[in-house]
LUMRO-910679 format. One record per residue (C-alpha): residue number from 1; residue in three letters; x, y, z. Coordinates in nm, 4 decimals. Each point is the difference from the previous one (the first is absolute). Example, Ala and Ser with C-alpha at 12.3 -4.5 7.8 and 13.67 -1.06 7.14 Angstrom:
2
{voro->1	bami->ALA	east->1.2300	north->-0.4500	up->0.7800}
{voro->2	bami->SER	east->0.1370	north->0.3440	up->-0.0660}
% end
This chain:
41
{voro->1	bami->UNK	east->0.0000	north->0.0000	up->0.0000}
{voro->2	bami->UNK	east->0.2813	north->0.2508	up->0.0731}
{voro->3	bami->UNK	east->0.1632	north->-0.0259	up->-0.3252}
{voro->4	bami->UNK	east->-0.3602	north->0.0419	up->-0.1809}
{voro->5	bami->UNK	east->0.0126	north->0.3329	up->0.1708}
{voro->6	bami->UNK	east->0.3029	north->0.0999	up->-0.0687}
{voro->7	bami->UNK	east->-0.0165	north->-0.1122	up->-0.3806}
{voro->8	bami->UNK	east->-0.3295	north->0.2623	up->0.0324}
{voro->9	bami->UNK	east->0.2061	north->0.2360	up->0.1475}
{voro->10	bami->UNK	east->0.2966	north->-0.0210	up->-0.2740}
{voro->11	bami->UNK	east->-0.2587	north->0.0149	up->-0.2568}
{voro->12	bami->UNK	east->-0.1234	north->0.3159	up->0.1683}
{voro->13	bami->UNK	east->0.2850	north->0.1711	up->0.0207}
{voro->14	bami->UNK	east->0.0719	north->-0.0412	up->-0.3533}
{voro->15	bami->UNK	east->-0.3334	north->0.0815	up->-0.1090}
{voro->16	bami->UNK	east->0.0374	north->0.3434	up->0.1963}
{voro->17	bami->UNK	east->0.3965	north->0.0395	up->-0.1298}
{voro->18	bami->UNK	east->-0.1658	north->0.0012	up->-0.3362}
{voro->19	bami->UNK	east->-0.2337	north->0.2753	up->0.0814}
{voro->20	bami->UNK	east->0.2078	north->0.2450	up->0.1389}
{voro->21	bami->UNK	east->0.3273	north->0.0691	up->-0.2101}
{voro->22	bami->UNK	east->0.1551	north->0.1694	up->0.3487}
{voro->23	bami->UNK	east->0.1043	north->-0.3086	up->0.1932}
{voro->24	bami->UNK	east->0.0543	north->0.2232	up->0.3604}
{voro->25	bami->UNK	east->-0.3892	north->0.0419	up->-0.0930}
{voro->26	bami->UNK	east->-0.0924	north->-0.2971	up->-0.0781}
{voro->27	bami->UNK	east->0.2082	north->-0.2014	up->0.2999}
{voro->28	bami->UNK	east->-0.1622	north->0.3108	up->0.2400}
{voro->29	bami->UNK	east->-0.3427	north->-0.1683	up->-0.1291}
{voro->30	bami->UNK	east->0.0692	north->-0.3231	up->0.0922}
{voro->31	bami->UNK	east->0.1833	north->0.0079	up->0.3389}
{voro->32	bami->UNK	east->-0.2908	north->0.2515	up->0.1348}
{voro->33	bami->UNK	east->-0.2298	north->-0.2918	up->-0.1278}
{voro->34	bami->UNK	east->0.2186	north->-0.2278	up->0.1884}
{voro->35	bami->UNK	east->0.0208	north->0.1876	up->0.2846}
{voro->36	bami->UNK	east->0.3766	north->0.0285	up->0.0065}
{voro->37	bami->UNK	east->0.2024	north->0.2804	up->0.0831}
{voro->38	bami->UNK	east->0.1121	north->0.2462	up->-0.2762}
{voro->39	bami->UNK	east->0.0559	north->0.3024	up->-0.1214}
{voro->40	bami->UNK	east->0.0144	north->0.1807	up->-0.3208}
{voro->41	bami->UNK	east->0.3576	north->0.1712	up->0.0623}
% end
C-alpha cells in the first residue's frame, strides 16, 4: 500500500512539474500539499 501511494505521489509531482515551468513554484506547490517545510527563497 505505501508504494501505491507513493507511485501516486511521483505521478503527482510530475503532473504539477509539467504545469508550472518554475520548478521553486511548482516544488512550493507540492511540499505545502505535503505539509513539509519550505520556502520559496
Amino acid at each position: 500500500m505505501i508504494k501505491k501511494e507513493l507511485k501516486l505521489q511521483k505521478k503527482g509531482k510530475e503532473k504539477y512539474f509539467k504545469l508550472f515551468n518554475e520548478k521553486k513554484i511548482s516544488k512550493f506547490i507540492i511540499d505545502k500539499s505535503l505539509d513539509k517545510k519550505c520556502s520559496l527563497i
